[in-house]
DRENDO-1510 file (C-alpha; in Angstrom, 1 decimal, always signed):
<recs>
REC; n; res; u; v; w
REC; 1; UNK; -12.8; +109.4; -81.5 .
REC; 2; UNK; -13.0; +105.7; -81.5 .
REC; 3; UNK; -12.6; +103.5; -78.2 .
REC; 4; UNK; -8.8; +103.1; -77.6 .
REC; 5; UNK; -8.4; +99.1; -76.1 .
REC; 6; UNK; -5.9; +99.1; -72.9 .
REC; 7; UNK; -6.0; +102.3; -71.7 .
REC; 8; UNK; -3.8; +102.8; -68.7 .
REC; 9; UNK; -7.1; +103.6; -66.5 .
REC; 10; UNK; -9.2; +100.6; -67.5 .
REC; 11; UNK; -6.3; +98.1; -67.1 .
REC; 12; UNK; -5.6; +99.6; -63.1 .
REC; 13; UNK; -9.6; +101.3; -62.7 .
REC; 14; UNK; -8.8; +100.7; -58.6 .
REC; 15; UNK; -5.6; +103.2; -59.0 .
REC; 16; UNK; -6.9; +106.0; -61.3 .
REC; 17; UNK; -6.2; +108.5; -58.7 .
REC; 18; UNK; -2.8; +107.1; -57.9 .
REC; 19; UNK; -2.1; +107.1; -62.1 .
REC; 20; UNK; -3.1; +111.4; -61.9 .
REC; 21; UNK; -0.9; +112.0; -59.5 .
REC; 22; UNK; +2.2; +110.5; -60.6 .
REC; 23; UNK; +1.4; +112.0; -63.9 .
REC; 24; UNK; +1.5; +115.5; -62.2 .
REC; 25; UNK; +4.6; +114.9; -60.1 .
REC; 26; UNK; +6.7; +112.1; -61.3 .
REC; 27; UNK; +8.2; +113.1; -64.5 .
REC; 28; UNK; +9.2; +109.7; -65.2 .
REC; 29; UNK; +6.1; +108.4; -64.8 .
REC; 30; UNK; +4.7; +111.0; -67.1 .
REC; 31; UNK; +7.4; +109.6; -69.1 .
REC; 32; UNK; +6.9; +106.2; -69.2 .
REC; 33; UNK; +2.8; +106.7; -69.3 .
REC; 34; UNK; +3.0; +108.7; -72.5 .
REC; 35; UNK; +4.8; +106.6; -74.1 .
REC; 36; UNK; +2.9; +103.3; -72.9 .
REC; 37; UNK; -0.3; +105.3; -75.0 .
REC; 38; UNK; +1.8; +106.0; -78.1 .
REC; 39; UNK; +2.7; +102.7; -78.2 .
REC; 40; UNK; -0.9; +101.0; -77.3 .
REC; 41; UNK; -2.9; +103.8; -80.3 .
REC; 42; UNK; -0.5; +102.4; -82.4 .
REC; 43; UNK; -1.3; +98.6; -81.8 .
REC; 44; UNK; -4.8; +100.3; -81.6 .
REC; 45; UNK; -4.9; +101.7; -85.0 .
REC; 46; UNK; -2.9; +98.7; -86.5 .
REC; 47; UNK; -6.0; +96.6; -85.7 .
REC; 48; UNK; -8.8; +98.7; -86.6 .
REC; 49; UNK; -8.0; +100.6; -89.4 .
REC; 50; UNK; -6.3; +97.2; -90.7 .
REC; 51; UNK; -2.8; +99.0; -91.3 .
REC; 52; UNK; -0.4; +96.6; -92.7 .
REC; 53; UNK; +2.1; +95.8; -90.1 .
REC; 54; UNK; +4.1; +92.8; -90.0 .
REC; 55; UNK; +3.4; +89.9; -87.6 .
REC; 56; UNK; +7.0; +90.8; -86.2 .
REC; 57; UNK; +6.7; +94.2; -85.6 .
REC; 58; UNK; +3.1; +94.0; -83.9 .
REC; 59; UNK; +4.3; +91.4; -81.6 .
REC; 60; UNK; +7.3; +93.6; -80.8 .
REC; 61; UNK; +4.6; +96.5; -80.4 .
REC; 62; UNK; +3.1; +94.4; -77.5 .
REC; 63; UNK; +5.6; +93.2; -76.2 .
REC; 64; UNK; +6.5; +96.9; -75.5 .
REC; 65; UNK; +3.2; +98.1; -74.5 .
REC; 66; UNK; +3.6; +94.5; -71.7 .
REC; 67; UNK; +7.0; +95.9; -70.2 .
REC; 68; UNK; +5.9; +99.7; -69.6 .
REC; 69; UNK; +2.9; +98.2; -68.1 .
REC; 70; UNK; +4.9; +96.3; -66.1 .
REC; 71; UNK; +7.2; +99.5; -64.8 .
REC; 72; UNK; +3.8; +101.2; -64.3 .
REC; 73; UNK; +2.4; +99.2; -62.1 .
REC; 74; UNK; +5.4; +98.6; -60.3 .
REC; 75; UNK; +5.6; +102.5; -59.9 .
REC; 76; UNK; +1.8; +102.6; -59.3 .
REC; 77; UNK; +2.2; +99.8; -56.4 .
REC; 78; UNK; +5.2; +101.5; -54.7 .
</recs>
């Protein structure tokens, strides 16, 4: 399996352990984590298989993938 860019433990390495245990007892954390990967593999796979995606629709990809990072680390920080 290729490198996956933006995964949830690289972008916050100094709260991995904080990320596992919200994932085992915050279901919507697990919620909102799970999603925030399905929607970065996609952006991932857009780019580096070369999938043809419009310019709107990968902007509105990452524009997701910014605002559930944003709601994680909010949850992460709390």
């Amino acid at each position: 399996m290729t490198h996956v860019p933006h995964e949830l433990a690289e972008e916050f390495p100094q709260m991995v352990e904080r990320i596992h245990q919200l994932k085992t007892s915050d279901s919507h954390f697990r919620r909102l984590f799970e999603e925030y990967h399905e929607v970065n593999r996609q952006i991932h796979h857009a780019e580096a298989v070369g999938v043809d995606i419009s310019d709107e629709h990968m902007g509105q990809l990452r524009k997701t993938r910014l605002a559930l990072k944003d709601e994680l680390f909010a949850l992460l920080s709390a």
